[in-house]
Every structure is written in structure tokens, then in C-alpha cells.
C-alpha positions in Angstrom: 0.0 0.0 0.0 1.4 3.2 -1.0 0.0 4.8 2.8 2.5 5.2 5.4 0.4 5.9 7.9 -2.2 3.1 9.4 -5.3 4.2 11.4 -6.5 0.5 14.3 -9.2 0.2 15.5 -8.8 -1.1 18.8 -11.9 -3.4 19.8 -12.2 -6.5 17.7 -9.0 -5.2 15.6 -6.1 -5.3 17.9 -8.0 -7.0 20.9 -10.6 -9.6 21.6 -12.6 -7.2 23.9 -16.0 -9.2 24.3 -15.5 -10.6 27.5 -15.3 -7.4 29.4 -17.6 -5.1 27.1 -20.8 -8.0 27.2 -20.5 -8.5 30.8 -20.8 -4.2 31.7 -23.8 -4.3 29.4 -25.1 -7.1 31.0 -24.4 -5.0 34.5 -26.1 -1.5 33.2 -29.5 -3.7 31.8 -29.9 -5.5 35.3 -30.0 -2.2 37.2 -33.2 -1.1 34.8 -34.7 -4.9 35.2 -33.8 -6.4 31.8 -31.7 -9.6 32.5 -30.4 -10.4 28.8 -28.8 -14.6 28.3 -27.9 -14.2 24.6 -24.4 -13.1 24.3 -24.5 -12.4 20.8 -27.7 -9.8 22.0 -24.9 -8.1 24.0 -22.2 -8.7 21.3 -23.8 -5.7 19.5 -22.4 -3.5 21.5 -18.9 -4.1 20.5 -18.1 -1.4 17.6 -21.2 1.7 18.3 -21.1 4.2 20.8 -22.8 3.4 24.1 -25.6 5.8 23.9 -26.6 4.5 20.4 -26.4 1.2 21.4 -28.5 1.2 24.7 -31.3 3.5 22.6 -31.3 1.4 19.2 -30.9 -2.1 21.0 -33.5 -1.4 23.9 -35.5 1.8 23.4 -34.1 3.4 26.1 -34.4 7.3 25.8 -31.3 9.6 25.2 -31.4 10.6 28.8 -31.9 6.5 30.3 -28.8 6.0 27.9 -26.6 8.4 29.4 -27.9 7.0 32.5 -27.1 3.7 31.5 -23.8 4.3 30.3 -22.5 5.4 33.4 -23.5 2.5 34.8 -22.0 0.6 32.2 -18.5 2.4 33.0 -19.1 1.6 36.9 -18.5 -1.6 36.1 -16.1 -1.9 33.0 -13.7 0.8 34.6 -12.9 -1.4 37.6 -14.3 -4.9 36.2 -13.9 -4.9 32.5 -11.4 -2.7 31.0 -8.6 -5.7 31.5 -11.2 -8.3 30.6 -10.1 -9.0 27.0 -6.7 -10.2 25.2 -4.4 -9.4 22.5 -5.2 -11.4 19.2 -2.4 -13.9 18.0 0.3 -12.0 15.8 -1.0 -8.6 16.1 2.4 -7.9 18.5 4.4 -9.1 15.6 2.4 -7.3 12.8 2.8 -3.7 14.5 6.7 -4.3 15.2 7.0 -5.6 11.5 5.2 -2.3 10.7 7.2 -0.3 12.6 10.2 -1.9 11.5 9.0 -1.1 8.0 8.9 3.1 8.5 5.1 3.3 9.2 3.5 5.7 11.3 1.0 4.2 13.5 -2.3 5.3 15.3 -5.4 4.1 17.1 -8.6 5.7 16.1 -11.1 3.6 18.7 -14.5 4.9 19.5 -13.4 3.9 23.2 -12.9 6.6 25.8 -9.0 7.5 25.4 -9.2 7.2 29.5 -9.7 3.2 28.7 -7.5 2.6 25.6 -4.3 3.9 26.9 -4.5 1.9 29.7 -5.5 -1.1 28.1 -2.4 -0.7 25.2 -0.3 -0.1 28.0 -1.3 -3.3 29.8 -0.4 -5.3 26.7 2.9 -3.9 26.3 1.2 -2.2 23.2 1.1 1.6 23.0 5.0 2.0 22.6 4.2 1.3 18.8 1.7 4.1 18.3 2.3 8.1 17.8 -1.1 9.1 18.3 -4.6 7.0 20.4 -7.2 8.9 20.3 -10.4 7.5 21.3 -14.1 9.2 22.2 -14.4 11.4 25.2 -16.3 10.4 28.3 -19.3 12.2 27.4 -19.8 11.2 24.0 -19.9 14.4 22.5 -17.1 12.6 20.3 -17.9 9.4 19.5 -19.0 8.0 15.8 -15.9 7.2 13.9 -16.0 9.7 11.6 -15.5 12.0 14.5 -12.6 10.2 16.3 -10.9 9.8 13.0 -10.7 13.5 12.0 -9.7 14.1 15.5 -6.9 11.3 14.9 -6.1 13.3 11.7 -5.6 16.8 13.5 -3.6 15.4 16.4 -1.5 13.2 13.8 -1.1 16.2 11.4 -1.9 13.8 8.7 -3.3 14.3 5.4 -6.0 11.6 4.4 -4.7 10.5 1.2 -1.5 9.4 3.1 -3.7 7.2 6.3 -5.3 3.8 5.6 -7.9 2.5 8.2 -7.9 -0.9 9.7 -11.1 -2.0 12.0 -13.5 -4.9 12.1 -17.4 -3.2 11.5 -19.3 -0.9 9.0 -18.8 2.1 11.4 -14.4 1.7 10.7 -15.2 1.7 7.2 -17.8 4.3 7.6 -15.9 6.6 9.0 -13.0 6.1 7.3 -15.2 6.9 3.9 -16.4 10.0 5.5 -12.6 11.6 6.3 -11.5 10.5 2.6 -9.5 6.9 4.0 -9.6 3.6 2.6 -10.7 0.7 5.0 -9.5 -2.6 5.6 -12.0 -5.0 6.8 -10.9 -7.6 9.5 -12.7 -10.9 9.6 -11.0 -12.1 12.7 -13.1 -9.2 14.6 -16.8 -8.6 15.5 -18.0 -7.9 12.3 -18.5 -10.5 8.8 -17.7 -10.4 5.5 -21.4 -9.1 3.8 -20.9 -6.0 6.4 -17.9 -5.0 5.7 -18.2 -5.5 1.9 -21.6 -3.9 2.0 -20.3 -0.1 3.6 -17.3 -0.2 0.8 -14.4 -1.6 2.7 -11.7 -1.7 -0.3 -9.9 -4.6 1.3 -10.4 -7.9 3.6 -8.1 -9.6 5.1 -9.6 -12.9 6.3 -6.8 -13.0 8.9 -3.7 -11.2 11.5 -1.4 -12.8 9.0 -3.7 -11.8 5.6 -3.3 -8.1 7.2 0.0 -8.3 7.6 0.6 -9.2 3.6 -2.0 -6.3 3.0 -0.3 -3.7 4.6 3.5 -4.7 3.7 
């Protein structure tokens, strides 16, 4: 790719982060009386921002989300944030990528208060010049929004930046700042999602990426 800059996504791109996201969801519903068994219910959650989610999944009104997603962060901040894992390879990919003069950045619709952390945990966040993630309140959350704020903070222009993420909202976003999107099928989201918002690539795997991006 003739980029030299590569925009991850962090949930379902650089880390299996199910675990910990389903289980706060599962938290903030049972404090408004809605006890949900189907993971893949709760799976949804994985990829929109918060408010979204808890209005468009369960009808709950703007103000019962906001509610609902400071519930959620009750228990994820002390429960959940270190409740996921790095997928096999990704460690090598970024210091192959590194190795290979790319610039690298997260662009995660994540609170930046949670994805530093969590790439520091992991030994990860040595690797990246910018993370930028959502702010607590939301007011910047979609993916279009966290990417142009990845692009002021990065100084980068968009036909130099290539995005890397797992649903519709990566590519999404990416389309909306001028970026091309690689789909990842190792993630959250399938192929007939990410083919149907216009990702230009897929890469079935952490290894398929790799060849992509070198």
C-alpha cells in the first residue's frame, strides 16, 4: 500500500474485547430490570457508541442511555477494561510495521481514558504516535469523528492514512474523512458487512493483514 500511515481500530482489531464489554452491558441492563442470556444480543455492543447502542438495542431514551452508560463504565472501569486479550500476531504485525517506516495510530470509538490503559497493559502503545479514542461524554464518539480528530492530532493528510477496523462504522468513518478501509474478519463484524459499507480490502486474517499492509 502506498500509505505510510495506518489508522487501528482497537476493539475487535487489535483486541478480543468481548469478554469485558458484554459482561458491563449485562451489568447497566440488570439495574433497569432487563436480565439479557444471549451473548450475541450483548455482542452488539462491540463497535457503536454506548448511547446509540443502549437506545437502538433497547428503546431506552437519550437521557436512560446516558444514565445507563455510566452504569455501564461503573462496572467496565474497575471490572472490565482488562477483561479482554491481544489477538495472536497482532504484536508481531505492528513491530513488522514499525520496522517497515510506518506511522502508526489508534482511532477507537473507546474513551481515550480506557485505551491507553488497556495498550499499555499489553505492552502495546510503545508502537503508536497518536490514540485517540471518544471522550467520556460522547460528544465525540461516531468514527467519523474520532478519526478526524486522529487526523488533526497526527497532522496527517488523508490521502496518506489507511484505516484498519473490524465493522461498517471503521469503514464508515474512514469513507467520511477520505480513507480507505481494511475489513478484518478475525473481529466482531463478517464479511457481507464490511463488503456492503465499501471496505476496499479484507483480510480474512492477522497474518492476511500483515501481507495487505506490507
Amino acid at each position: 500500500m502506498k500509505q505510510s500511515t495506518i489508522f487501528f481500530d482497537l476493539d475487535g482489531t487489535l483486541t478480543e474485547s468481548g469478554p469485558g464489554i458484554i459482561k458491563s452491558v449485562r451489568y447497566a441492563l440488570s439495574k433497569y430490570g432487563i436480565e439479557e442470556p444471549d451473548d450475541s444480543a450483548l455482542r452488539r455492543f462491540i463497535g457503536p457508541p454506548l448511547v446509540y447502542s443502549f437506545s437502538t438495542f433497547y428503546g431506552f431514551s437519550k437521557e436512560e442511555a446516558v444514565r445507563a452508560m455510566s452504569v455501564y463504565r461503573e462496572y467496565y472501569g474497575v471490572h472490565g477494561i482488562f477483561d479482554n486479550s491481544v489477538y495472536e500476531g497482532i504484536p508481531d504485525l505492528l513491530a513488522g510495521l514499525k520496522a517497515a517506516g510506518k506511522r502508526l495510530c489508534v482511532a477507537t470509538g473507546k474513551p481515550e481514558k480506557y485505551a491507553v490503559p488497556i495498550l499499555e497493559h499489553y505492552g502495546l502503545a510503545s508502537y503508536f504516535d497518536v490514540i485517540g479514542g471518544s471522550d467520556e461524554a460522547e460528544t465525540r464518539a461516531d468514527k467519523t469523528s474520532v478519526i478526524r480528530y486522529v487526523l488533526e492530532a497526527s497532522g496527517e493528510s488523508s490521502d496518506n492514512v489507511v484505516m484498519v477496523g473490524d465493522r461498517h462504522h471503521d469503514v464508515d468513518g474512514a469513507k467520511a474523512n477520505g480513507i480507505p478501509c481494511v475489513g478484518v474478519l478475525y473481529g466482531y463484524g463478517d464479511r457481507a458487512e464490511l463488503e456492503k459499507a465499501g471496505a476496499e480490502y479484507i483480510a480474512e486474517s492477522v497474518t492476511g493483514l500483515k501481507n495487505l499492509l506490507l
